[in-house]
C-alpha positions as CSV (number, residue, x, y, z in Angstrom):
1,X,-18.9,9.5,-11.5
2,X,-15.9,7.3,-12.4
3,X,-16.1,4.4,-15.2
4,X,-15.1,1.2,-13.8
5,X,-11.5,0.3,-14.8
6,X,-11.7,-3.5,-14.3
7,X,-14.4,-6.0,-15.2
8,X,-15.5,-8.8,-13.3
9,X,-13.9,-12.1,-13.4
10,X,-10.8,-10.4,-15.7
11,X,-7.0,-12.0,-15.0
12,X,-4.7,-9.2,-12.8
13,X,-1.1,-9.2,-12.3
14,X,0.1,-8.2,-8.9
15,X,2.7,-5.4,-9.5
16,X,4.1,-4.8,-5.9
17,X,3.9,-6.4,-3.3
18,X,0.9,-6.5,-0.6
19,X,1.6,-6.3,2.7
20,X,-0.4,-6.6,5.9
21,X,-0.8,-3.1,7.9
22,X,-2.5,-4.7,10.5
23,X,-6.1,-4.6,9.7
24,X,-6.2,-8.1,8.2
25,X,-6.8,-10.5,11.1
26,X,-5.1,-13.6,11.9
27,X,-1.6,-12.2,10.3
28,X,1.2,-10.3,12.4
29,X,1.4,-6.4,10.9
30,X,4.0,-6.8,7.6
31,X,3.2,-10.2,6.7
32,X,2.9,-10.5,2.9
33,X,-0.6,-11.0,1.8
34,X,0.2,-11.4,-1.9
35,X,3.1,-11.2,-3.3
36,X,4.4,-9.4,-6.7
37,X,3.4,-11.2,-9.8
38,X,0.6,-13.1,-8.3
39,X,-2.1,-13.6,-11.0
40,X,-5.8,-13.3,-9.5
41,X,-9.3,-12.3,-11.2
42,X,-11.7,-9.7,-9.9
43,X,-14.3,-10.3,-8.1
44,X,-15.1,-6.7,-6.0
45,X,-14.0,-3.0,-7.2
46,X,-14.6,-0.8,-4.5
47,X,-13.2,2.8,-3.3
48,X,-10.0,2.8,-1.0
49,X,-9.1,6.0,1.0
50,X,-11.7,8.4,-1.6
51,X,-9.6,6.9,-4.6
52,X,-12.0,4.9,-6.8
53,X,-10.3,2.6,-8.6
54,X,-8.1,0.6,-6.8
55,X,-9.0,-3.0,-6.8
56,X,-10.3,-5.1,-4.5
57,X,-11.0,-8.6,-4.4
58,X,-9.6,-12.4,-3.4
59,X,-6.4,-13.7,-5.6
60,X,-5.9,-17.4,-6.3
């Protein structure tokens, strides 16, 4: 078992760019859906692709 890397309600930076591949609806495929140096706070850590870790969550 992994220890969580980010805390709830802690300030992120974006660091690259996110882009829409599609499964985000009501946006055409490579759409940005935040873009680099967009600050956010976490509300959801999850598991992407096996990879726990990544974060997850809704940027302001």
């Amino acid at each position: 078992m992994n220890a969580q890397r980010y805390n709830y309600g802690v300030a992120v930076r974006v660091i690259r760019n996110v882009r829409n591949d599609g499964t985000y609806p009501g946006m055409d495929t490579g759409d940005f859906l935040v873009r680099r140096g967009s600050v956010g706070y976490v509300v959801n850590v999850g598991t992407f692709l096996q990879d726990p870790g990544h974060l997850l969550g809704a940027f302001h």
